[in-house]
C-alpha positions in Angstrom: 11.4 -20.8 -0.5 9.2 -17.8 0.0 10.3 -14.1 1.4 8.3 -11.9 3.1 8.7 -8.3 3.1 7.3 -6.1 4.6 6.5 -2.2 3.9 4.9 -1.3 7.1 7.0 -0.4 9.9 7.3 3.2 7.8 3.6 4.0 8.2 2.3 2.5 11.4 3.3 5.4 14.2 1.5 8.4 11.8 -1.3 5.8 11.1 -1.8 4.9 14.8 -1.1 8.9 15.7 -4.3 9.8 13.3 -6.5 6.8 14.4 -6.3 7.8 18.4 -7.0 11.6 16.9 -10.0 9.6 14.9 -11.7 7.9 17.9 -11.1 11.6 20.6 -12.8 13.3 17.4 -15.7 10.7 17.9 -15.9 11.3 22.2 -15.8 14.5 21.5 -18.8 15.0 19.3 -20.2 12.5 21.5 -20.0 14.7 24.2 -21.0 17.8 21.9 -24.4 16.0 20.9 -25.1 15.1 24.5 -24.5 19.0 25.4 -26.9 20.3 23.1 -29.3 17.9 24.0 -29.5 15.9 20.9 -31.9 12.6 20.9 -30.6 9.3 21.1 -31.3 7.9 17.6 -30.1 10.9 15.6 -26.9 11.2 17.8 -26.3 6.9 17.6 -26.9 7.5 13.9 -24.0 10.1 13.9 -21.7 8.4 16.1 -22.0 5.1 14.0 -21.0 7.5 10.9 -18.0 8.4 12.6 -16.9 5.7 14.2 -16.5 4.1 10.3 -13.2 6.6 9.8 -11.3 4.8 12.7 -12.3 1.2 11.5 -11.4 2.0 8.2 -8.1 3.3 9.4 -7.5 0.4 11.7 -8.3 -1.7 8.8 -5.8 -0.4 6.4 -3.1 -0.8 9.1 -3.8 -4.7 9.9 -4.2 -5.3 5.8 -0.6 -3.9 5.5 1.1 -6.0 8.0 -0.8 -9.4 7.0 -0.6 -8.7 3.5 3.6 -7.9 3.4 5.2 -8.1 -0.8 6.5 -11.9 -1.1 9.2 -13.4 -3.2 8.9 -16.9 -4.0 10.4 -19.0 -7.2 6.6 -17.5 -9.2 8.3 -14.5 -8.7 7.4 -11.0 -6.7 4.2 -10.6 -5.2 3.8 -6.8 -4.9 0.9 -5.7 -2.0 -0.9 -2.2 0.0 -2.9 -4.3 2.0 -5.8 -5.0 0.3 -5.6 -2.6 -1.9 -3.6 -3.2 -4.1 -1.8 -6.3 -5.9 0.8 -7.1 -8.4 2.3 -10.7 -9.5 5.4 -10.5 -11.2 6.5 -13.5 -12.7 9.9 -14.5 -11.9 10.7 -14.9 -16.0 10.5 -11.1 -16.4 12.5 -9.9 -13.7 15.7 -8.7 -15.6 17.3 -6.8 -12.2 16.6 -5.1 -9.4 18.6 -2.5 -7.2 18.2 0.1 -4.2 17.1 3.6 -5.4 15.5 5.6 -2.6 13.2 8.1 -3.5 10.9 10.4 -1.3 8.9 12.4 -3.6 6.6 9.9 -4.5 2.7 11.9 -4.5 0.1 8.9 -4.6 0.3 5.6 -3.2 -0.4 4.2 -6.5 1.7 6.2 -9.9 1.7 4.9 -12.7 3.7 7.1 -15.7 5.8 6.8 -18.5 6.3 2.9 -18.2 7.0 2.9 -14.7 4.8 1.9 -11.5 5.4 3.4 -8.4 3.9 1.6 -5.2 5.0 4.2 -2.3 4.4 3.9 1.9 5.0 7.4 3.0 5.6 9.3 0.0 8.9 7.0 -0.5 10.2 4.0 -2.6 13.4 2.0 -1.9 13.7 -0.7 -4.4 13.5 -1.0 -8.1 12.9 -3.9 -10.2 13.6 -3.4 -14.1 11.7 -6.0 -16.4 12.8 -7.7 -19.5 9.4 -6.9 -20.7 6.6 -4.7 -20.7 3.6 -6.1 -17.5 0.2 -4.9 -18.0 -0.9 -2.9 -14.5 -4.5 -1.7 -14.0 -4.4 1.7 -12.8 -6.5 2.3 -9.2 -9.4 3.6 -9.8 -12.3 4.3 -7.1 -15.6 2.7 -7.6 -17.2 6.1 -8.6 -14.6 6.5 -11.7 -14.9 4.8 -15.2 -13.0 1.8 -15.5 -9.1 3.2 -17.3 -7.6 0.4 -19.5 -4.4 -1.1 -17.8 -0.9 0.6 -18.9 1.9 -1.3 -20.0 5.5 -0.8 -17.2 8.9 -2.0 -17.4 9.9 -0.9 -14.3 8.7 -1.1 -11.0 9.2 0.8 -7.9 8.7 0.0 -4.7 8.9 0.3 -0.6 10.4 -2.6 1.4 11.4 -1.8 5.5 14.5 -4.0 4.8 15.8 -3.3 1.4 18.6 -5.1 1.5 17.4 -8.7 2.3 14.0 -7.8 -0.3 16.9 -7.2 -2.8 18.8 -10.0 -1.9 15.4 -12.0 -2.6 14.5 -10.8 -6.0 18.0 -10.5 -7.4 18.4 -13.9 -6.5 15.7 -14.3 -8.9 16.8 -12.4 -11.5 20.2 -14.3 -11.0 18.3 -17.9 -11.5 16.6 -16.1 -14.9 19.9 -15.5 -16.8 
C-alpha cells in the first residue's frame, strides 16, 4: 500500500499571490506598449516574453500537487514537482522522526552528508539511513555537470508530518 504526501499546501497562497502580480505586470506593460504607440509585432513579441514567467509559475504549482513524496513497500519516493526526484529504497531507511526546521536557504542543499529538500525555507521530517545514497546535486543547464555526493540523512517537508512519519517509520519498522 502506497502513501501520498504532499508538500504543497505550504507554498500555494505566496505562489498564487506572485503569479496574479505576474499576469497585472503583463496588462500593465500591455497597456504601457499600447500608450507609447508601440507596433504590433514588437509589442506581441514582448507580451509572449512575459507571459512565459506566469506559465512557468503556474507550472511549478500544478507539478507540486500532481507530483506529492510517496511511500510504498520500494520505499520513499522523495519529489519538487518536476524538479527534482529521489528513490529511497526501503532497505536503507534506518529511522525517521519530526525535526522542524525553517532556516533552510535553497530548495535543494546538499552538505556534510545530509540532503535538504525544503517548501518555504522549512523541513519537517527527517529520515536517517543505514547507509550512505548517492544524490546528484541540481545543477542548471548552463553549469558543468557536479559529480553526485554521498548523504545519510535526509530532510524533508511533508504538510502532514505525522501520517508521512507514520508511513516511513512503518518502513523502517518492517527493515529491522
Amino acid at each position: 500500500m502506497s502513501h501520498a504526501a504532499s508538500y504543497h499546501r505550504e507554498q500555494t497562497p505566496t505562489m498564487a499571490a506572485l503569479l496574479f502580480v505576474m499576469v497585472l505586470e503583463t496588462v500593465a506593460v500591455d497597456l504601457l506598449l499600447r500608450r507609447f504607440g508601440l507596433p504590433d509585432l514588437p509589442r506581441l513579441v514582448i507580451l509572449v516574453l512575459d507571459a512565459a514567467s506566469p506559465l512557468a509559475v503556474l507550472g511549478v504549482m500544478v507539478s507540486c500537487a500532481r507530483r506529492p513524496h510517496t511511500v510504498s513497500p520500494d520505499g520513499l519516493r522523495l519529489s519538487y514537482g518536476r524538479l527534482f526526484g529521489l528513490d529511497v529504497p526501503a532497505e536503507l531507511i534506518a529511522s525517521a522522526r519530526i525535526d522542524r526546521r525553517y532556516d533552510e536557504k535553497k530548495l535543494v542543499r546538499l552538505s556534510d552528508g545530509e540532503l535538504a529538500l525544503a517548501v518555504s525555507s522549512q523541513t519537517n521530517l527527517v529520515v536517517e539511513l543505514r547507509e550512505p545514497i548517492e544524490v546528484p546535486p541540481p545543477r542548471r543547464p548552463w553549469q558543468a555537470a557536479r559529480p553526485a555526493e554521498a548523504v545519510r540523512r535526509v530532510r524533508f517537508f511533508a504538510d502532514d508530518p505525522a501520517a508521512a512519519l507514520r508511513a516511513v517509520a512503518a518502513l523502517a519498522i518492517r527493515n529491522l
